[in-house]
N, C-alpha and C positions, 0 to 999 in steps of 0.2 A: 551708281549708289545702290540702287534697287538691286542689279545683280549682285553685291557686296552682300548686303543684307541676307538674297536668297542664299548666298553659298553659306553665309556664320547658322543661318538656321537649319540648314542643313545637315551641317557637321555637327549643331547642338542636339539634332534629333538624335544622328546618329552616337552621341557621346551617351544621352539620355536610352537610348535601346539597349547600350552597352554595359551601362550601369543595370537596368534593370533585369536586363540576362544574366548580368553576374552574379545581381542579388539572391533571385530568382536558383542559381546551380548552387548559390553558399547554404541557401534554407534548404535545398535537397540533401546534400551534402555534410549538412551538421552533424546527423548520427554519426557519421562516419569519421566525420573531421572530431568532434569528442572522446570517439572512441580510440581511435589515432593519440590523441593529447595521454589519454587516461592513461596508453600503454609505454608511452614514449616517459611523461615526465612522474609517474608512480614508481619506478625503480629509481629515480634519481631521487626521489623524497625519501622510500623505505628501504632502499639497497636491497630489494628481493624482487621478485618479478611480481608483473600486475597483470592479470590478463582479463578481458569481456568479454562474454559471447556476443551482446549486442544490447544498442543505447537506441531509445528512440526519446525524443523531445519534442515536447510541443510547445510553442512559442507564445502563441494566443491565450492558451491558459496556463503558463507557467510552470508546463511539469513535466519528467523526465520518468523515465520507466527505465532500471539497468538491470542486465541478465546474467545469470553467470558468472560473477566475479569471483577472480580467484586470486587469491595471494599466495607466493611460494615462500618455503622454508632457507630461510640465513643458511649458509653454507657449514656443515660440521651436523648437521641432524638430518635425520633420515626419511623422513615426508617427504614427498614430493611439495605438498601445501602445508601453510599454516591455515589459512581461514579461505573459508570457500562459501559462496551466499547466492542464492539462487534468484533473489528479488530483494532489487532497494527501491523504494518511490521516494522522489525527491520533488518539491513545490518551493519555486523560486518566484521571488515579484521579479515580474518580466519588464519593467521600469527599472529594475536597479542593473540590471543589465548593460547599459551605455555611463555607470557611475564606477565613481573609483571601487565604491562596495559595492559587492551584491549582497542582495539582502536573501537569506535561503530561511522560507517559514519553515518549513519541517524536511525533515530525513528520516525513513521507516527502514531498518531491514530485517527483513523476514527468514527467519531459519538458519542462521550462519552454524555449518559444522566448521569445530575450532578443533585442529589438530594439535596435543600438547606433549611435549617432550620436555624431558629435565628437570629443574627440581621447584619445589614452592619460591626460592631466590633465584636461579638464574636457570631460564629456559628459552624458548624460540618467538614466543610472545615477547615476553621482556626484550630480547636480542632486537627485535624489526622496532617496537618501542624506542628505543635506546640509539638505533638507527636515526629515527623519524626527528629526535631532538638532536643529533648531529649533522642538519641539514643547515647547509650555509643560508644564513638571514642576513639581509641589511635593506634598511629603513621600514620595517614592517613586512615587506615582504619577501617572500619567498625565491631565490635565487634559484633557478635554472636553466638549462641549456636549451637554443636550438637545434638543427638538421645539422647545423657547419660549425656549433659548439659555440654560439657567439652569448652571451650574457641577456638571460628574459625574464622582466620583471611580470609576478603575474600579481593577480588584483586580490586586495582582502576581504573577508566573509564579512555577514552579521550571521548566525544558526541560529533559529530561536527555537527549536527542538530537534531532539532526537532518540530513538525511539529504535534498541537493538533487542527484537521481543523471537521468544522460541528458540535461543542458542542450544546444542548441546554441544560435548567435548567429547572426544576420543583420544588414544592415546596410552603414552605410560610415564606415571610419575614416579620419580626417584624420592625413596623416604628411607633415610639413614643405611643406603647403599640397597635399598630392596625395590626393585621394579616392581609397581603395582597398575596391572591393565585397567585401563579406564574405556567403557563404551558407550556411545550415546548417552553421557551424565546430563541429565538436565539443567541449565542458568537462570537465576532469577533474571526477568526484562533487568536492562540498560534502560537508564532514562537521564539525559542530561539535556538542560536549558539556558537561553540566555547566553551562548558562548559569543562576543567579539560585538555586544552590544554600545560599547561605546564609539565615540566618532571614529577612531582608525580601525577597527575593529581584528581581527585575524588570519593569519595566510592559511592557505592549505597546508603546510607541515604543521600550523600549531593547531589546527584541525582536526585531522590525521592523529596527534600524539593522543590528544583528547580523549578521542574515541577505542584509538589503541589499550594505550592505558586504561581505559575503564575495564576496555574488553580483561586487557591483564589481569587487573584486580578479583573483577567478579568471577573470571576463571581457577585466580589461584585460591581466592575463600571458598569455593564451591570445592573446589579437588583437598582441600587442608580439611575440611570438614569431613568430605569424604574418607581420607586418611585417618585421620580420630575414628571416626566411627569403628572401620575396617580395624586398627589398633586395639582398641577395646573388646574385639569378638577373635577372626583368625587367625590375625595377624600378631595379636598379641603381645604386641613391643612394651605395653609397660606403661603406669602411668607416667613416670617422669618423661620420658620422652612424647608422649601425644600432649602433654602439656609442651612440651617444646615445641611441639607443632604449633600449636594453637599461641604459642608467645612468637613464633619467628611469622607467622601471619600477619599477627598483630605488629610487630615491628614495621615491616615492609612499607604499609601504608603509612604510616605518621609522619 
């Protein structure tokens, strides 16, 4: 009996070492293993490539630091990227972590250059947009694939802020068949709240549109404006058409 005993606690030490060595290589290994996630299931959301330089997380106080993000351009335009971002800080309750939601306090990105192509209605923004809500959903969340293509449900948000400050735009907009070059345009901040706050709260694709979409919007009022202005001095196309501008802007959003 006694030897029984020493062999079960033996094999439980050794189960208990094995757990904790594993634990122990997964919290090494998270940058890595997120960063992995981000590049693998971000194309399967926006249908354009995702790439990081590098993700570090900290556990204990709930916050993540992401480098280098880049997003590529939809197939048919000529960028290599649509949006490229040098720094997003992210602060998540490290409790909601083991829950169906996580709960993510704030989202910051810093400096996103936005590459734009096409016209105030249909351009490369809108296109990856437009992508991001034809991502297959069912029961809340977000449908994607693993390594062997097999069906993986991933978990839903709460965001209670975010916060896309310092954008600018480059590029060329198309204004009643005239390429007009855009460089370092300055964006008023992105600020949206409260996204997925009630009990089932939001997947990363409706996440994702969110933010996209905003980014769309405040991109194409910023460059329609710009085009008015431009209109009115060298460009000189005339009031009824800068009026057009400024109605097909207006339309878009409603």
């Amino acid at each position: 009996m006694k030897k029984a005993t020493k062999v079960f606690l033996t094999v439980l030490l050794i189960l208990l070492v094995v757990i904790i060595v594993g634990a122990v290589v997964a919290v090494i290994n998270l940058d890595r293993i997120v960063k992995k996630g981000a590049e693998v299931y971000g194309p399967e959301i926006t249908k354009v490539s995702v790439k990081l330089d590098s993700v570090h997380i900290g556990l204990l106080t709930g916050s993540a630091d992401i480098k280098g993000l880049v997003i590529g351009n939809p197939p048919g335009y000529k960028a290599p990227q649509a949006i490229s971002v040098g720094e997003i800080f992210v602060r998540v309750d490290p409790l909601s972590l083991t829950k169906d939601k996580i709960v993510v306090h704030s989202i910051k990105v810093v400096s996103p250059d936005i590459t734009f192509e096409g016209g105030l209605g249909g351009n490369n923004l809108m296109t990856i947009k437009n992508n991001v809500n034809g991502t297959p959903k069912q029961g809340g969340a977000t449908i994607v694939t693993n390594s062997v293509g097999q069906p993986k449900k991933s978990k839903n948000l709460e965001v209670d802020d975010i916060l896309i400050t310092g954008a600018k735009v480059t590029g060329m907009i198309n204004v009643f068949g005239k390429e007009i070059p855009v460089k370092n345009l300055p964006l008023p901040d992105i600020h949206l709240i409260d996204l997925g706050k009630d009990p089932k709260g939001i997947t990363p694709a409706d996440l994702t549109e969110h933010i996209l979409d905003a980014i769309a919007k405040g991109t194409v009022q910023t460059l329609g404006k710009y085009a008015s202005n431009l209109g009115s001095g060298a460009m000189n196309l005339g009031t009824g058409k800068i009026d057009q501008i400024k109605k097909g802007i207006g339309n878009l959003f409603h």
